[in-house]
C-alpha positions in Angstrom: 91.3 65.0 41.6 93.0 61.6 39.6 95.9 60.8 39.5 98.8 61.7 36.9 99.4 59.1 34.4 102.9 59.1 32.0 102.3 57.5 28.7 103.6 54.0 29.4 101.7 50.7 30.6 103.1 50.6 34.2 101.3 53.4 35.5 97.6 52.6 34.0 98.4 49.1 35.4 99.3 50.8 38.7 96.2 53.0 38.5 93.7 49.5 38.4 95.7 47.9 41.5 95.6 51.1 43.2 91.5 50.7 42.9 91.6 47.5 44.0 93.6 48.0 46.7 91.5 50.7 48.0 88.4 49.1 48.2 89.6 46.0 49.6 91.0 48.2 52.6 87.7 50.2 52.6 85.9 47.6 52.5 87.0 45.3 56.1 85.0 48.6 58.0 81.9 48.8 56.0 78.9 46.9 58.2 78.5 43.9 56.3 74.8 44.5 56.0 75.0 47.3 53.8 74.3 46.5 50.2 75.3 48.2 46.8 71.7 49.7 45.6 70.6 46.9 43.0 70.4 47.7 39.0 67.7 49.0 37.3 68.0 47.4 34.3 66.7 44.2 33.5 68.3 40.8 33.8 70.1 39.2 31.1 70.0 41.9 28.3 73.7 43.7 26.8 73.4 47.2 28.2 74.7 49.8 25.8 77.3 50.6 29.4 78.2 46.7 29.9 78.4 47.4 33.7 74.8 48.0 34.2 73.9 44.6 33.4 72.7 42.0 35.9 73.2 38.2 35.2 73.1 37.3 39.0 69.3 35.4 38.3 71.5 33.0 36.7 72.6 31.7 39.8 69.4 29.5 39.5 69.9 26.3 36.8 66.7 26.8 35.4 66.9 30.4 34.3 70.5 29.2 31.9 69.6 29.0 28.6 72.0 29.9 26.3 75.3 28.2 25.3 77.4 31.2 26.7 75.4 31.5 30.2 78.3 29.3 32.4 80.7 32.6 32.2 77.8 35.0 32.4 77.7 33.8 36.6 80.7 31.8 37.9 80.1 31.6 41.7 82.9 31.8 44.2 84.3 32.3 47.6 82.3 31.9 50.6 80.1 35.2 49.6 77.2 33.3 48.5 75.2 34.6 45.6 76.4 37.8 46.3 80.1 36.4 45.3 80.4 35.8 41.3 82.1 37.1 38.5 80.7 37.5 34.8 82.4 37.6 31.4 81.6 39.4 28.9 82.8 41.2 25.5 82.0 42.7 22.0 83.3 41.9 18.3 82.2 45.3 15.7 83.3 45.6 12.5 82.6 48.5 10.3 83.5 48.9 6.6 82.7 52.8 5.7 83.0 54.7 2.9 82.8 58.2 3.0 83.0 60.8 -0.3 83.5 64.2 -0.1 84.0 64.4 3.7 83.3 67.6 5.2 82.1 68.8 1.6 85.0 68.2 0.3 87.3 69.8 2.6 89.3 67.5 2.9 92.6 66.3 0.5 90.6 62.6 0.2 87.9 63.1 -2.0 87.1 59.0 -1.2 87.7 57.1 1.9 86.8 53.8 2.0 88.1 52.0 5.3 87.5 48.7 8.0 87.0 49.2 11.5 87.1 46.4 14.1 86.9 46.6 17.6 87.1 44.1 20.2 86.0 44.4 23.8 86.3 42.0 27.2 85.0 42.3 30.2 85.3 40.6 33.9 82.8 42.0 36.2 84.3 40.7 39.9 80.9 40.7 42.6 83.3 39.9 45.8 80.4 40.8 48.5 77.2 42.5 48.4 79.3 45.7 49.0 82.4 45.2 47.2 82.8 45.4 43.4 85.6 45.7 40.5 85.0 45.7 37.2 87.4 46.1 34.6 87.1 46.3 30.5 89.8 46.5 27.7 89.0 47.5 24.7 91.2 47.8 21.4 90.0 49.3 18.1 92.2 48.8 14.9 91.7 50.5 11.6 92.7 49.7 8.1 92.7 51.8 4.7 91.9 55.3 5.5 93.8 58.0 3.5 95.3 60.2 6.2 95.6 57.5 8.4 93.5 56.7 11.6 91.6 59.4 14.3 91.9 59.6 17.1 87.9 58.1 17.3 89.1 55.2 14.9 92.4 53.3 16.8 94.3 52.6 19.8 95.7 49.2 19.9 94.8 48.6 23.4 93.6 49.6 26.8 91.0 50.2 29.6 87.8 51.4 28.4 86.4 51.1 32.2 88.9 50.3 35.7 86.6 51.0 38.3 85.8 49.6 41.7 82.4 50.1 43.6 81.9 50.4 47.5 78.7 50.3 49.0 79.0 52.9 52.1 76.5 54.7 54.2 73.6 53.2 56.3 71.2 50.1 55.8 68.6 52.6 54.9 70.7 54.7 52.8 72.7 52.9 51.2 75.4 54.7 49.1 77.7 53.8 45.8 80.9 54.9 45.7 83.0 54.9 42.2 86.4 55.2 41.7 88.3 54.7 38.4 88.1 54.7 34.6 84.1 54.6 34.0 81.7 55.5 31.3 79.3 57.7 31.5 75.8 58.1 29.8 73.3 60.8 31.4 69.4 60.7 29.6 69.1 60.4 26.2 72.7 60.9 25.9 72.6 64.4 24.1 75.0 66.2 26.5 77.0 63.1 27.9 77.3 59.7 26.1 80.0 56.7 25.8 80.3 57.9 21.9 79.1 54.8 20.3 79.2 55.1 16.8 83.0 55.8 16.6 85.3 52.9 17.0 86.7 53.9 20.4 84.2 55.0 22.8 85.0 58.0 25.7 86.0 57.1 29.0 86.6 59.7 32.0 89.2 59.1 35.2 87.1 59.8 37.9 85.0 59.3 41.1 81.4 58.9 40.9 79.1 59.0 44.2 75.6 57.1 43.6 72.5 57.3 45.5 68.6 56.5 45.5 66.4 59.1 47.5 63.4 58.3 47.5 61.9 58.7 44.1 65.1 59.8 42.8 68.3 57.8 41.3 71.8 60.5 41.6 74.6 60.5 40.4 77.4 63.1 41.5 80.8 63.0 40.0 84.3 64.8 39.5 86.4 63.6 35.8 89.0 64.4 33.4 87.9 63.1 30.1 90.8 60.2 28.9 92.9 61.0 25.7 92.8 58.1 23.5 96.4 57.3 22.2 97.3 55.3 19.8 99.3 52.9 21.4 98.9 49.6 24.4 97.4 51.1 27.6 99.3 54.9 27.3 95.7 56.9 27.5 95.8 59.4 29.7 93.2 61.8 31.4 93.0 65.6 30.0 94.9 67.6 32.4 93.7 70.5 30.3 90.0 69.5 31.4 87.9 69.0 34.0 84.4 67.7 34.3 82.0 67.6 37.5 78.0 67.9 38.3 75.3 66.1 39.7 72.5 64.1 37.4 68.9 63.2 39.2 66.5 61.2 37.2 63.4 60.1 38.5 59.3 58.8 37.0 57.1 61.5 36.7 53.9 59.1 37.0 52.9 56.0 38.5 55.0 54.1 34.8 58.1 53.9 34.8 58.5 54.9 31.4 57.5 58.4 32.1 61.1 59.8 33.3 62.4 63.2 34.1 65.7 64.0 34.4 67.4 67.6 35.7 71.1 68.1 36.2 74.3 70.2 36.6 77.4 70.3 34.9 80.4 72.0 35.2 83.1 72.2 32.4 86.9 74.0 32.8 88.8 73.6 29.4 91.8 76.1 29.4 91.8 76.3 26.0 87.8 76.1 24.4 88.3 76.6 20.5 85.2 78.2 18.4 84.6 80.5 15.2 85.8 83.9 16.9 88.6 82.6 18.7 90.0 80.0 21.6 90.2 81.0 25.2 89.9 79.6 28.9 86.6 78.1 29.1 84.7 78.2 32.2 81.0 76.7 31.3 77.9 75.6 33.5 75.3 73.7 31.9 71.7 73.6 33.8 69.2 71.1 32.2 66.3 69.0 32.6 64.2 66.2 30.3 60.7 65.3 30.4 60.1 62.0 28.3 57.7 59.5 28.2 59.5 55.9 26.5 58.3 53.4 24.2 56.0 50.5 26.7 56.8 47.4 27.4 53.9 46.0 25.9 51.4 47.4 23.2 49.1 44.8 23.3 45.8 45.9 22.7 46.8 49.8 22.2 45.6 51.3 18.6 48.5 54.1 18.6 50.3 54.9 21.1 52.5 58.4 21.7 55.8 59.0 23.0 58.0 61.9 23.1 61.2 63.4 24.7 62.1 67.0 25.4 64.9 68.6 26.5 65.7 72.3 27.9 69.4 73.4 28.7 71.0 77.1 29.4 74.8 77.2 29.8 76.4 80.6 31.5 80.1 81.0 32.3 82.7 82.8 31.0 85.4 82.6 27.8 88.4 84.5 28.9 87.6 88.3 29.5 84.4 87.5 28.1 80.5 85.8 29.6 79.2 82.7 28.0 75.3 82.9 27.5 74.3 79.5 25.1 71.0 77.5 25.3 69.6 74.5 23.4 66.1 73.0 23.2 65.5 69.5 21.6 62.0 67.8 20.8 61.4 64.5 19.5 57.3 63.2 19.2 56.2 60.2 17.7 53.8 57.0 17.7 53.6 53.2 17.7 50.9 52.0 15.7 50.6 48.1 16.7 47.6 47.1 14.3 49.0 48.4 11.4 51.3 45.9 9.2 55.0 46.3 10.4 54.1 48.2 13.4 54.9 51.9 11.5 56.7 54.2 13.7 56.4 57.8 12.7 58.1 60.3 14.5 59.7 63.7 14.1 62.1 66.4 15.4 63.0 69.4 16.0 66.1 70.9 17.4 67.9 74.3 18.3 71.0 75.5 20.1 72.5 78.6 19.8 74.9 80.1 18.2 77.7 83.1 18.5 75.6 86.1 17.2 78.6 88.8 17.4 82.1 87.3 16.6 84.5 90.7 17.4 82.5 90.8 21.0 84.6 89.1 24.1 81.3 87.2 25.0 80.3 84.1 23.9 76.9 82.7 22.7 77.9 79.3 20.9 76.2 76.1 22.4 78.8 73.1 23.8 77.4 69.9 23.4 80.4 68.8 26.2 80.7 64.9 25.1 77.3 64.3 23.6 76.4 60.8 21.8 78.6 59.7 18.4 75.9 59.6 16.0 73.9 62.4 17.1 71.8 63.0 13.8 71.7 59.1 13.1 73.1 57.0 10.1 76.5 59.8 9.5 77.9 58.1 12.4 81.3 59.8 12.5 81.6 62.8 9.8 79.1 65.5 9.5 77.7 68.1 11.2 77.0 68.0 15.3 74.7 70.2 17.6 76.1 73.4 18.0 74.6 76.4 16.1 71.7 74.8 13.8 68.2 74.4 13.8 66.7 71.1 12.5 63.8 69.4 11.2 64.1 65.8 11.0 61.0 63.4 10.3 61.6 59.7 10.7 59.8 56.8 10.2 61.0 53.0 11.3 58.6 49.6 9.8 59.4 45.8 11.8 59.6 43.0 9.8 59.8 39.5 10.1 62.9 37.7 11.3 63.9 40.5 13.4 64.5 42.8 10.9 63.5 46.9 10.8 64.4 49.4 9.3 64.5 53.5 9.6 64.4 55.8 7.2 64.8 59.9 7.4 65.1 63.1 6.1 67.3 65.7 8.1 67.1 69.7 7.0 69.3 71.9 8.4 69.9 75.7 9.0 72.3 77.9 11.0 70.4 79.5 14.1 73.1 82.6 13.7 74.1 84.0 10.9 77.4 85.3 12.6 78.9 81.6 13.3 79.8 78.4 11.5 79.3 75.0 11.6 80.5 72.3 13.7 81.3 68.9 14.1 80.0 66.1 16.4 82.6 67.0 18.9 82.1 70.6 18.7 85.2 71.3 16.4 84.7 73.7 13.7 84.2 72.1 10.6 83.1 75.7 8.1 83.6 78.9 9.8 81.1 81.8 9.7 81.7 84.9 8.0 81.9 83.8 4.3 78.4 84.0 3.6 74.9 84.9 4.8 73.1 81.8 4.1 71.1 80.3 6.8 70.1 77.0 4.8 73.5 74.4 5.6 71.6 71.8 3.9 69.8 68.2 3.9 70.5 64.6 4.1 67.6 61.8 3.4 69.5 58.7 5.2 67.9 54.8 5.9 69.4 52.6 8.1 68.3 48.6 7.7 69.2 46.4 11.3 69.0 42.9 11.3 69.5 41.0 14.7 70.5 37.8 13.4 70.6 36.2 16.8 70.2 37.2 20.2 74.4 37.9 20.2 74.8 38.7 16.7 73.6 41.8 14.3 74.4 42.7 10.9 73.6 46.6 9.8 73.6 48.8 6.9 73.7 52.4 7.3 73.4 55.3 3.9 73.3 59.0 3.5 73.7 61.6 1.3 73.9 65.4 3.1 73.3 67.8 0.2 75.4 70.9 0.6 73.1 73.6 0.7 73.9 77.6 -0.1 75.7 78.2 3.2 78.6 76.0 2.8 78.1 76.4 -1.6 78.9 80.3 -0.9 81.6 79.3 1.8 83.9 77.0 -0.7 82.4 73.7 0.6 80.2 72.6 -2.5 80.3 69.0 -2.6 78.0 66.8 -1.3 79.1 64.5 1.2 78.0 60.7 0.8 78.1 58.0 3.6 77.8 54.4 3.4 78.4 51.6 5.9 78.2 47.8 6.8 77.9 46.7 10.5 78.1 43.5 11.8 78.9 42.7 15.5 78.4 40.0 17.9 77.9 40.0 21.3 78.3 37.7 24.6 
């Protein structure tokens, strides 16, 4: 399905000419009138996935504004509009400081540490078909005891390699995807680019990308990469494989009403939980319902939004069936009128967990490769969406100068009794079996964001998680305190 990678620079190098190569060949017999569908995300704004942005409206004088706009569209070739390329990139440093990780589990009762990360990009348009975009990305860190993750460092490599070939018919037209790319599916509960880590997740894969009709597809085959250390040695999971099919479409006449249903397929051959690790075979069926905040509120009193999401997961775990579920909720409003446009909101989430830990069957929810900061301001420690119920009101004020801030309360209990806790990734962070406790605990968090310019943010993030009488009675007593300082700048 991709191809094997040894831990040295030729072959990733190898890997991104072998794209390029491939395209250009594939390329010479695609009919010249068939386009790459266009993007559906609006001109000139920094896309969380850098390679959904569109700067090709700056091929018009009058749209440049900004100091940085002559690299954003740098025309070329005989290709017309169509032939451009844009440069693009990230600066983020964190400082954190965490006490009492996992609730003091951990031999460093204190970690206090600086993360930077630095990203480029060159986004190559050659035709209206023909596309290559590639991204390096490097993330450094400094200070922590224990040394760095495998989510905080690796001195430098691809974080996307692709190339895009529009194939098919005039009236179908058809993407195809081949090479290191992102990935982010809905709200990004299931399958995200891990953003609040330093280094972000990447697969090696192809990707097949259509509109039809009403609905915008996605089907795809990956191996998830392995982030080393080192200058460009990742390497794609052979232990793993990833495929399924995403379909989003609006469910009304605004397009901020969308609904979402999709497939996914896991194989790990070794999937490690409370009872025990064994060859994971796992299929995910989901969908999404969700109505977005509008583009304008203009004249609106309060206005509702919500999200909610419904996923079962079958399969099997060695001799034994997988049967795991998870629902998530999220309502809210936007009150305009009201001084610092208040945002009230809450959740409520549930996935399942393993409710018999001697039985060969499995019951314990996989998030797969959800979104870093999945409960919000603990951005890489704490607990992650696998066996827990939660309630978790929010509520976010605007102020002047570009300046909000959120603030919330998270509570949190095991949904069965029989299984543990886990982290963000799914790893076990306290196993079961120590006590009976349902309550894990709660963590009031506020997180202040400051967009300084349009390219530049500064952020501070705190939170306190209170260990509650689960992980008190299971030797995990200490409460686990979070604090951060972002500041970024973007181009």
């Amino acid at each position: 399905m991709t191809p094997s990678f040894s831990g040295s620079v030729l072959p990733a190098i190898r890997w991104s000419v072998a794209c390029t190569i491939f395209c250009a060949s594939q390329a010479a017999i695609v009919p010249a009138q068939v386009p790459v569908p266009p993007p559906l995300h609006k001109p000139g704004t920094f896309e969380l996935l850098r390679y959904d942005e569109n700067w090709s409206f700056l091929q018009n004088p009058a749209n440049r504004s900004d100091w940085l706009d002559p690299i954003k569209y740098i025309p070329f070739g005989r290709g017309g509009d169509f032939s451009y390329v844009s440069i693009g990139g990230e600066f983020r440093g964190v400082e954190e400081r965490i006490r009492n990780d996992n609730w003091g589990g951990t031999p460093y009762p204190s970690n206090q540490f600086w993360l930077q990360r630095f990203q480029l990009h060159f986004d190559t348009h050659f035709n209206a078909r023909l596309r290559f975009f590639i991204q390096f990305e490097s993330g450094l860190e400094e200070g922590r005891a224990g040394g760095p993750r495998p989510i905080d460092e690796k001195r430098l490599d691809f974080l996307n390699a692709f190339c895009d070939l529009g194939i098919g018919s005039s009236s179908h037209p058809v993407t195809l995807r081949v090479g290191r790319q992102e990935f982010l599916f809905g709200a990004g509960r299931l399958v995200a680019p891990r953003e609040g880590p330093n280094v972000r997740q990447s697969f090696y894969g192809v990707s097949l990308m259509q509109n039809l009709g009403s609905w915008s597809t996605n089907a795809f085959a990956a191996r998830p990469a392995v982030d080393n250390f080192d200058f460009f040695n990742d390497v794609p999971n052979h232990l793993t494989e990833f495929w399924g099919l995403f379909a989003a479409r609006s469910w009304s006449k605004v397009s901020r009403n969308v609904w979402d249903v999709y497939y996914y397929g896991l194989d790990r051959k070794s999937g490690v939980y409370n009872a025990r690790a064994a060859h994971e075979v796992r299929q995910t069926v989901g969908t999404r319902i969700a109505s977005h905040d509008p583009a304008s509120t203009e004249g609106r009193v309060a206005i509702p939004h919500f999200d909610v999401e419904g996923v079962y997961q079958f399969g099997s775990f060695g001799a034994g069936d997988i049967r795991a579920w998870t629902l998530a909720t999220e309502f809210g409003f936007i009150l305009p009128k009201i001084a610092f446009e208040p945002r009230p909101g809450i959740r409520s989430d549930v996935s399942s967990g393993d409710n018999n830990l001697s039985s060969l069957n499995l019951q314990t929810f996989n998030p797969l490769f959800p979104v870093g900061n999945y409960f919000g301001v603990l951005s890489d420690t704490g607990p992650g969406a696998v066996n827990f119920r939660d309630l978790h009101p929010n509520l976010k004020l605007f102020f002047p100068h570009k300046v909000n801030a959120e603030a919330d309360w998270l509570i949190w209990w095991r949904q069965s009794l029989a299984d543990g806790v886990y982290g963000v990734p799914g790893n076990l962070l306290v196993p079961g079996g120590r006590s009976s406790a349902r309550f894990v605990g709660d963590r009031p968090g506020l997180e202040v964001h400051w967009q300084m310019t349009r390219h530049a943010y500064l952020q501070g993030d705190y939170g306190i998680f209170y260990a509650g009488r689960f992980l008190q009675q299971s030797g995990y007593s200490h409460n686990l305190n979070y604090t951060s300082v972002w500041i970024g700048y973007k181009f």
